[in-house]
N, C-alpha and C positions, 0 to 999 in steps of 0.2 A: 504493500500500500504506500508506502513511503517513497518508490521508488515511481508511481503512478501519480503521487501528491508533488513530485519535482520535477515531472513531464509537465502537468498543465494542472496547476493547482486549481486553478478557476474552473477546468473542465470536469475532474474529478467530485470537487465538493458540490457544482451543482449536480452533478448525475446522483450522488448520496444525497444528496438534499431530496428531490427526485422520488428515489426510492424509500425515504424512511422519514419523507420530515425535517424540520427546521431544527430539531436535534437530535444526534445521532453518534453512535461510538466504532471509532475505530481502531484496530491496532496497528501500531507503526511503530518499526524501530522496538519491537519487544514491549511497549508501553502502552496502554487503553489513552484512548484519546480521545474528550466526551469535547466535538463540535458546535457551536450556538451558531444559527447561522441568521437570527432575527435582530436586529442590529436594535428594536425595541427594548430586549432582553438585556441588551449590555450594561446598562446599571445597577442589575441583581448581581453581576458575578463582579464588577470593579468593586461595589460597596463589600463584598465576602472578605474581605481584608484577612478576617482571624481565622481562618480558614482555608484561604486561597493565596497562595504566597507566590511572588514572582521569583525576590531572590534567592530561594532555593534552587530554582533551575539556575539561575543565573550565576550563582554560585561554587555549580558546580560543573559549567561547562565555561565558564571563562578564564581561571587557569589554566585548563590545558589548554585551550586554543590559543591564550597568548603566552605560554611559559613562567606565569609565577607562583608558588606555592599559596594555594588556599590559606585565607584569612582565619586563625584559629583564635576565641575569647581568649584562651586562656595562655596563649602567646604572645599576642596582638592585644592586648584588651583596649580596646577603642577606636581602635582603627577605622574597622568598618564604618562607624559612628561619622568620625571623623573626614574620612572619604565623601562620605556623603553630605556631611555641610560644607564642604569645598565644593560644590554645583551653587549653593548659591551666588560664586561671582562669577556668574555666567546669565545670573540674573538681575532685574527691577536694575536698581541704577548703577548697579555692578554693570552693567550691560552696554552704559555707554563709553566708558574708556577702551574698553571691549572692539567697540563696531568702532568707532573714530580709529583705533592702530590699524584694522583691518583696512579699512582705508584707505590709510596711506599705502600697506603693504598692495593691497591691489592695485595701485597707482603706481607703484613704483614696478613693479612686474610689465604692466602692461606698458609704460613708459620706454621701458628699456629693452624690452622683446618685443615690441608690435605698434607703437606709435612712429617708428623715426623712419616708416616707406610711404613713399606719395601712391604709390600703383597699385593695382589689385594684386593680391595674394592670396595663396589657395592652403585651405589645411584641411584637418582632420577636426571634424567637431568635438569629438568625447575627446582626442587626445589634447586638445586646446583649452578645455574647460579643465582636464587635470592636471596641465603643468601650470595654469594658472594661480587655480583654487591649491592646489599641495604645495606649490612655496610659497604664497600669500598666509596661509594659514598656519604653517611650519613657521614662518616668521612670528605669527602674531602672536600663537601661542606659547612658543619653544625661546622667541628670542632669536640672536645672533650674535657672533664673536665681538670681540671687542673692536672699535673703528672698524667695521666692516658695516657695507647698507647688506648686501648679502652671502647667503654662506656656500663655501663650495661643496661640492659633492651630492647636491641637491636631485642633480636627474638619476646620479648612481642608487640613491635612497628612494626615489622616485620609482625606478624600474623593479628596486625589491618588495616595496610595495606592494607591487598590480601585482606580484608573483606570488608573494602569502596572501593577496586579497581573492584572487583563482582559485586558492583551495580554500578559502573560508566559510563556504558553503557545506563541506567536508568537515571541515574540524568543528562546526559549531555543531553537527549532528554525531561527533563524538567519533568520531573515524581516528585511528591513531594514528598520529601522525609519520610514524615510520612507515605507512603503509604510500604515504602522500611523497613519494620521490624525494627530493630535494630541500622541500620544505621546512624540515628543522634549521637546517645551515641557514637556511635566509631567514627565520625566524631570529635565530642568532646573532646573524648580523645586525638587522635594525632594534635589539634591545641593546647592543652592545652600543649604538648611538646615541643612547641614552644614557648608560651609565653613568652615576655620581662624577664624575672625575674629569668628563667632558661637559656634564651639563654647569659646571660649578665655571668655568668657561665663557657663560654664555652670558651676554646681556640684554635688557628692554623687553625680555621675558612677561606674559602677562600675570596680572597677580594671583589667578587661578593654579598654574602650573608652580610659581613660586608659594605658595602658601603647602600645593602637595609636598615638594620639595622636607619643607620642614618639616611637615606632619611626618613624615617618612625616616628622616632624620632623630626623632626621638622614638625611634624603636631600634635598637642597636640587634634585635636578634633578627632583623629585617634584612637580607642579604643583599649585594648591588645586582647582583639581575634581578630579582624580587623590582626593585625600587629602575629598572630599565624597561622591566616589561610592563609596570602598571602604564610608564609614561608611554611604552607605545600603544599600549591600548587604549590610550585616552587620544595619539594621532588616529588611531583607526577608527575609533569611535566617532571624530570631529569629519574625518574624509571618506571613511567607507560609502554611507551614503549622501552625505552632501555631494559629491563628485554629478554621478549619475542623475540625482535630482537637481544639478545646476545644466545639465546637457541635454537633461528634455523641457526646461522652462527656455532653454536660449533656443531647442530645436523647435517648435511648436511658435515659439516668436515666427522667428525667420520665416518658415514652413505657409504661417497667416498672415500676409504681407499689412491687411488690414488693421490686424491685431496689436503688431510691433507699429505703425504709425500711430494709434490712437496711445500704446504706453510710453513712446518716445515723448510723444508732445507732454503728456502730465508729466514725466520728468523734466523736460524744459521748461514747466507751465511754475513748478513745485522751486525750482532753480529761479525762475523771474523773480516771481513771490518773495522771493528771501533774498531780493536784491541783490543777485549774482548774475552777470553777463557772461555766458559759457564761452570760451576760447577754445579750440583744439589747440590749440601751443601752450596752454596754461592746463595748472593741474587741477580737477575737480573736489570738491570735498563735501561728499551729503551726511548731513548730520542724523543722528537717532531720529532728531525731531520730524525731518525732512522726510528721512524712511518713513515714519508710521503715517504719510499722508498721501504714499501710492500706493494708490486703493486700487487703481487698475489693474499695476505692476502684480501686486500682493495676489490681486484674483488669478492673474496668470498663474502666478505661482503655483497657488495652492491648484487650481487645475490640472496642472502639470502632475502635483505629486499625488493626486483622486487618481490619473487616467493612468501612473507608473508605479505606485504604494503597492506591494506584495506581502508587506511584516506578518506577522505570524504572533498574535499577541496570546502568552501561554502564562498560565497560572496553575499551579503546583497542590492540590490538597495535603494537608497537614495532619487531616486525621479524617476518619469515618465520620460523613452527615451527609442531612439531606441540603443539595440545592432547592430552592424556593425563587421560583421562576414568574412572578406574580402573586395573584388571587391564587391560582388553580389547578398549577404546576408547579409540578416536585420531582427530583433524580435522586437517588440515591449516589453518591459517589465516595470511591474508596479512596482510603490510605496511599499517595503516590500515585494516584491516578492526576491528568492532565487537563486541564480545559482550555481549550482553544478555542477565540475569537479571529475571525479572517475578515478583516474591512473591505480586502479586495471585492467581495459579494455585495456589498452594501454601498460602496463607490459604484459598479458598474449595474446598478438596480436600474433598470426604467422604469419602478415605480418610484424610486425616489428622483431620477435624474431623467430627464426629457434627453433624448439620443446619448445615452450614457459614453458609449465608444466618441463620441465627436469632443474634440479640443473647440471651448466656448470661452476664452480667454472673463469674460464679463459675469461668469455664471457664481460667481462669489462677492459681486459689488448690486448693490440698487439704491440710484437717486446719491450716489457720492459717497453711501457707507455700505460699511460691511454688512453682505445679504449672510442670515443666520436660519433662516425658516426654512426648513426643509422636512415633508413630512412621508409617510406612508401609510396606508389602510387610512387616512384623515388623522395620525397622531403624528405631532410636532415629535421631532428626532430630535436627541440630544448631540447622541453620538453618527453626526452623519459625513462625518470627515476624518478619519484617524491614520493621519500617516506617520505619526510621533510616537506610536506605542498608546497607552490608556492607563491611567488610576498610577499606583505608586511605579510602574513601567514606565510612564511617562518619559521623554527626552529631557532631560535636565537642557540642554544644549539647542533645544527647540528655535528657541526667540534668536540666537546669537546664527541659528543656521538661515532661518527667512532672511534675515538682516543682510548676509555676507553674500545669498544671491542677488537679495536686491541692490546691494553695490556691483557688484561684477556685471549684473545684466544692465544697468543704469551707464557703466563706463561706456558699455558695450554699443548702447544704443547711441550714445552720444556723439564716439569718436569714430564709429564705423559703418557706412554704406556694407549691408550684408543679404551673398545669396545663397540659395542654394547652388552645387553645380547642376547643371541635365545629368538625363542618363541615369538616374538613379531611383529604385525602387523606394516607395514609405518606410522609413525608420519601423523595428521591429521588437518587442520585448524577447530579451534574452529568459527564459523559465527555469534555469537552472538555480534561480537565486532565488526562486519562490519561499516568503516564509520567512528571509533575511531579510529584508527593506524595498527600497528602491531598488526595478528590473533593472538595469544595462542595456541599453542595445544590443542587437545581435551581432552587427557589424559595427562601422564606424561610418560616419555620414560624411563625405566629401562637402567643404564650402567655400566660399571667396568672399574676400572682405579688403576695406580700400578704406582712408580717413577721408573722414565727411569733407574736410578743406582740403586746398592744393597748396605745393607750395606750404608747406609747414616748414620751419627753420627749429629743431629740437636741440639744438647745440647751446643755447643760452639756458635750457632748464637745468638748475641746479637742486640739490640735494639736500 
């Protein structure tokens, strides 16, 4: 079944749906797996908090998959604790020192790789959106050497990357990884980039990874891979899926030629407003404030991640009880049994979404604000968008990931005339990653892009 559920996850659970109803158990991977599949249902099982526990799975399949030894109380005591209120400076006004470094770090990327050609240039879209967004974001979070704007060895890290993020699919479903070729070595390698001894190195760090830092620092029984591999679970966590959901909000632009005019202009419209005259030979700067008023931009977005969201939101039982599914429904579920919520079902509904398959760039803004009503059978849905996970699941990293595509795609629209090339079949979800986040493409999409002005002079922009 598990292996039927990573062919065509959507095709599978509806055929189970299908045959047995809006809930149903299956076994996969050796484990009973009780599916909800009424996206109404979803705040019986998010509120099940004492009973239905995320970080147990979480717990126990994220050491091995990134190499550090499981958090124990009574070696650790507080760690976990600790860990976990280091996400709030990723939040509320933690948030905007935060998106202001991204900024610039996206500014300075795109500055020095892709502003300084008058002529059209042709690339690879997913590959452009990743050497973008992974040294923008390896800046902003990680820091850089001292007197240095950036760090070498960035594509060498880059390339190890995509190779442990290929079998990530594999090791999160607990595959060992000596079965995974290669993959321990380069696992290796990128926590070794982390180590204490390099990171102590580095400067303009943000204060999120510097506060881990310490907290990590006062556990002496806490080993230096221990304290390399958390840091690079926390890059794979920030890029695994922001990459791919920044490749289908900028693909689906380009793609609706309509679409990308009307978000370019409110970011021009959002830029006037704040009394900024946009230059191409000058550097851009959109503030938090600026962000939370592209409301068009934002609906793309989130569209993008409705029509590409695959996650696999999974809660753990902690002991024998009955689920309580309303009035009038009840499940018994055991000890170590599973429940699985799939948003993919609930995003591609045509009762809840008018041509669900079609990209509507507007289908999340009405009259200038954010459209929230969306219902089914005639009941107003809570949960009718989930591509951040749900209840203590939740993306810590949420707000700082919409943010960092709305700078990238904002730069994007500004400084560049963009097409597709011909010749090319519609972009394709990759289904292997079903269950993990955001799909990938199947291939990579061929494009051309040229600066909006002629005649740009980039020799005077300083640093």
């Amino acid at each position: 079944k598990a292996l039927e559920f990573r062919k065509d996850s959507l095709k599978f659970l509806l055929e189970q749906k299908r045959k047995h109803g809006d809930i149903f158990t299956v076994r996969m991977a050796g484990k009973d797996v009780t599916f909800v599949m009424d996206s109404s249902l979803y705040p019986y099982i998010i509120k099940h908090g004492r009973q239905l526990d995320f970080h147990k799975f979480s717990d126990k399949v994220s050491p091995a998959t990134f190499g550090y030894q499981p958090v124990h109380s009574k070696l650790h005591p507080g760690l976990k604790e600790q860990i976990h209120r280091s996400f709030k400076l990723l939040q509320g006004d933690n948030l905007t020192p935060l998106t202001e470094s991204m900024m610039g770090n996206l500014m300075l990327v795109f500055r020095h790789d892709h502003l300084g050609h008058s002529g059209w240039r042709s690339g690879c879209m997913y590959q452009f959106c990743l050497s973008v967004m992974f040294e923008a974001t390896l800046l902003t979070l990680f820091g850089r050497p001292a007197a240095a704007r950036r760090r070498t060895g960035t594509n060498a890290l880059m390339d190890d990357f995509v190779k442990f993020d290929n079998k990530f699919p594999h090791l999160i479903t607990e595959v060992p990884i000596w079965l995974l070729g290669g993959t321990r070595a380069v696992r290796q390698k990128l926590i070794n980039y982390f180590l204490p001894d390099r990171m102590s190195h580095l400067t303009n760090m943000s204060e999120f990874i510097r506060m881990r830092m310490e907290v990590f620092d006062n556990y002496e029984n806490l080993r230096d891979v221990d304290k390399g591999a958390y840091h690079f679970a926390m890059l794979w966590a920030a890029l695994g899926n922001t990459v791919p959901a920044t490749f289908w909000a900028m693909y689906y632009l380009v793609s609706h030629p309509e679409a990308l005019q009307v978000v370019r202009q409110e970011i021009q419209e959002v830029l006037s407003l704040s009394g900024v005259e946009f230059s191409s030979d000058t550097n851009v700067k959109l503030h938090r404030e600026q962000l939370d008023k592209l409301r068009c931009l934002e609906s793309a977005i989130k569209e993008s991640l409705r029509l590409s969201s695959a996650s696999l939101n999974v809660r753990m039982a902690l002991e024998d009880f009955s689920l309580r599914l309303g009035e009038s429904r009840s499940f018994a579920i055991r000890k170590g049994d599973a429940i699985a919520m799939y948003p993919r079902t609930t995003h591609l509904d045509p009762e809840i979404y008018e041509e669900p398959k079609k990209f509507r760039f507007d289908r999340y803004v009405h009259n200038g604000a954010e459209k929230t009503d969306f219902y089914k059978d005639d009941q107003k849905l809570k949960y009718y968008l989930i591509p951040f996970g749900s209840g203590v699941s939740m993306c810590p990293g949420r707000h700082f990931a919409i943010n960092e595509i709305k700078q990238f795609l904002s730069l994007l629209l500004l400084y560049f005339d963009l097409q597709l090339e011909d010749g090319q079949s519609r972009a394709e979800f990759d289904p292997s990653r079903s269950g993990v986040g955001i799909l990938p493409p199947s291939a990579d999409v061929r494009f051309r892009y040229r600066l909006r002005m002629k005649n740009l002079d980039t020799s005077n922009i300083s640093w």
